[in-house]
C-alpha positions in Angstrom: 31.1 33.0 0.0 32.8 29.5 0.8 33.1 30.5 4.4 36.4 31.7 4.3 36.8 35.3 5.2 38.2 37.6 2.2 39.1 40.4 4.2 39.4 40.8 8.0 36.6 42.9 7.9 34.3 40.0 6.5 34.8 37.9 9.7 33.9 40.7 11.9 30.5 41.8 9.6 29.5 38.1 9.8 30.0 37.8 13.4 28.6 41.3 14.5 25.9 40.7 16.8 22.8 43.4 16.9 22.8 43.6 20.7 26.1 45.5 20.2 25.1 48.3 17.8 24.1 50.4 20.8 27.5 50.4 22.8 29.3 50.6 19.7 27.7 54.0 18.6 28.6 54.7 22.3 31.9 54.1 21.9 32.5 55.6 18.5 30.8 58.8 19.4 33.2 59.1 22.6 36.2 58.4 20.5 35.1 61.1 17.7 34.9 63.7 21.2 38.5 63.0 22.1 40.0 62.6 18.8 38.8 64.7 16.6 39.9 68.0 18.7 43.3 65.9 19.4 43.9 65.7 15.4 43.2 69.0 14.5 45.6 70.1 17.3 48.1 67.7 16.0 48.0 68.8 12.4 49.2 72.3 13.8 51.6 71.1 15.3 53.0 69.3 11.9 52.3 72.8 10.4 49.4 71.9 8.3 45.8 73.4 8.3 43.1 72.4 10.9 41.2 70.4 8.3 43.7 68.1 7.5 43.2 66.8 11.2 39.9 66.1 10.1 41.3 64.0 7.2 44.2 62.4 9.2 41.4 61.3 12.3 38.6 59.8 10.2 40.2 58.5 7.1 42.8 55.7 8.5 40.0 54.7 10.8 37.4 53.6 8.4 40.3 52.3 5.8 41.4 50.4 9.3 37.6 48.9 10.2 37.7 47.9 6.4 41.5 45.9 6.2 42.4 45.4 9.9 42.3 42.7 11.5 42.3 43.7 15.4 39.3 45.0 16.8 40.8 46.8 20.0 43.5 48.5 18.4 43.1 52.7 18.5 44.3 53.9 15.0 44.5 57.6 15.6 47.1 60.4 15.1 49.4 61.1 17.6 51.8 63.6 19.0 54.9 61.8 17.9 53.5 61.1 14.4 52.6 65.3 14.2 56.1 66.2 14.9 58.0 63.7 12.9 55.6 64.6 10.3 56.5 68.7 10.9 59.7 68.1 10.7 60.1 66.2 7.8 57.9 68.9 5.9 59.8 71.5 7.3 63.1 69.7 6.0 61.7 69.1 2.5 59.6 71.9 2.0 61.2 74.8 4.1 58.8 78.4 3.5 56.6 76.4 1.7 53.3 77.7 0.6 50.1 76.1 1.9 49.2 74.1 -0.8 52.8 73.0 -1.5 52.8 71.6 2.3 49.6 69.9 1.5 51.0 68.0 -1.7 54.3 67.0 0.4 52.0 65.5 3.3 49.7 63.7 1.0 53.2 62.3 -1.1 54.7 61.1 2.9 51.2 59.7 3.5 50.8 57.3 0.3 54.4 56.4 0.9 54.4 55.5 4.0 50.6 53.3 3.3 53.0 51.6 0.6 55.5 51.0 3.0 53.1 49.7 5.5 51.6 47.6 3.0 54.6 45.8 2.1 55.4 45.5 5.1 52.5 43.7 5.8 52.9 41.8 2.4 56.1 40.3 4.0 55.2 40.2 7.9 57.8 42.1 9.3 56.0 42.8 12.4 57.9 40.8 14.2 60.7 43.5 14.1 59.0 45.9 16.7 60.1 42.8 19.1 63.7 43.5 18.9 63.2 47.3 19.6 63.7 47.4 23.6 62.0 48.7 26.4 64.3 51.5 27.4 64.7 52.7 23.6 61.0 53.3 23.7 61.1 55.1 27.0 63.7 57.3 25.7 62.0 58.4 22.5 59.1 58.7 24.3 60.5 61.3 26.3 62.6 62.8 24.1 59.2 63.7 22.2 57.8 65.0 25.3 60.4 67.9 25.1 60.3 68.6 22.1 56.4 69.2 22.5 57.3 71.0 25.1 59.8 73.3 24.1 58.2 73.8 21.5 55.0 75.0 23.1 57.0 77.1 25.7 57.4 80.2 23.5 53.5 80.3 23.1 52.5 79.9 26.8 55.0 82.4 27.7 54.6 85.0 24.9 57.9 85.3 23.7 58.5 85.2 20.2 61.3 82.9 18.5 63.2 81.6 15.8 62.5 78.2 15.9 65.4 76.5 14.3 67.0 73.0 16.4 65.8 71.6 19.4 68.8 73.0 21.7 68.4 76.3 19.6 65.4 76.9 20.8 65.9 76.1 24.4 68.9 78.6 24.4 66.3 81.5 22.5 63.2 80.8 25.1 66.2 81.2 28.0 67.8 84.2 26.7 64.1 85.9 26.1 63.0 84.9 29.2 66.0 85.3 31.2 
C-alpha cells in the first residue's frame, strides 16, 4: 500500500492500537445487549418476523465498520425507521404473505443502500443542514404517537382495526370509552 488509505476502514485497521481490544469487546458486547432485543422489537413493529431484527441489527453494522468513515457514529435500527418501514410494506404489500413481506423489505433495503450510495457518490450531506430544528422536533414527536397509539390497543386489550393514525385513535376511544 502507498500509504494512502483505500477504504476508511484501512486507516482505522492501521491505526488500531492493541491496548484497546479489551474496551472495545466491552463496548461491542454492551451495544449487542441493547440492540439486539431493540431490533427484534423494531422489526415487529414494521410487521416483519423477529429474525429479520437480527439481520437489520448486525448486518449494516459490520458493512458500516468496513465503508464508514466515523468511528463514533451508532448505526442501528430505530423506531422511526420500523414504522416508516411498516408502513410502506403495508401500502405496497397490503395482506401480504410472509415471504412476500420479506421480498418487499429486502427490495426497500437495496434501494435505499443504492440511494445512500449515490448519495454519497455526490456528497449531498450537506442537505440535512437545511432541514431545521423545529421540523425535526415535530417529526420526532409525531413518531412518538404514532408508537404510541399504536401500542395502546395492546396494553389495554382492546382489539382494533388498525387503519390511519386518527382512525385508530377514534377505535381505541370508542372501545375504551
Amino acid at each position: 500500500m502507498t500509504g494512502l488509505a483505500l477504504l476508511p476502514r484501512d486507516h482505522w485497521i492501521l491505526c488500531y492500537r492493541p491496548s484497546w481490544w479489551r474496551v472495545d469487546l466491552v463496548a461491542g458486547l454492551t451495544t449487542e445487549a441493547v440492540v439486539l432485543p431493540k431490533a427484534m422489537a423494531y422489526a415487529t413493529v414494521a410487521g416483519l418476523p423477529v429474525e429479520v431484527g437480527l439481520y437489520t441489527a448486525l448486518v449494516p453494522m459490520v458493512v458500516y465498520a468496513l465503508l464508514g468513515s466515523s468511528r463514533p457514529l451508532s448505526v442501528s435500527t430505530t423506531t422511526t425507521l420500523a414504522i416508516l418501514v411498516g408502513a410502506e410494506l403495508n401500502r405496497v404489500t397490503p395482506e401480504a404473505a410472509p415471504g412476500e413481506l420479506l421480498v418487499a423489505s429486502a427490495t426497500l433495503a437495496l434501494l435505499v443502500g443504492a440511494m445512500l450510495l449515490l448519495a454519497a457518490l455526490l456528497r449531498l450531506g450537506f442537505v440535512a443542514d437545511f432541514i431545521s430544528e423545529s421540523v425535526l422536533v415535530g417529526f420526532k414527536s409525531g413518531i412518538g404517537l404514532v408508537i404510541v397509539v399504536d401500542q395502546l390497543p395492546k396494553l389495554l386489550g382492546v382489539p382494533i382495526d388498525k387503519a390511519d393514525f386518527f382512525r385508530d385513535v377514534a377505535s381505541v376511544l370508542g372501545v375504551c370509552c
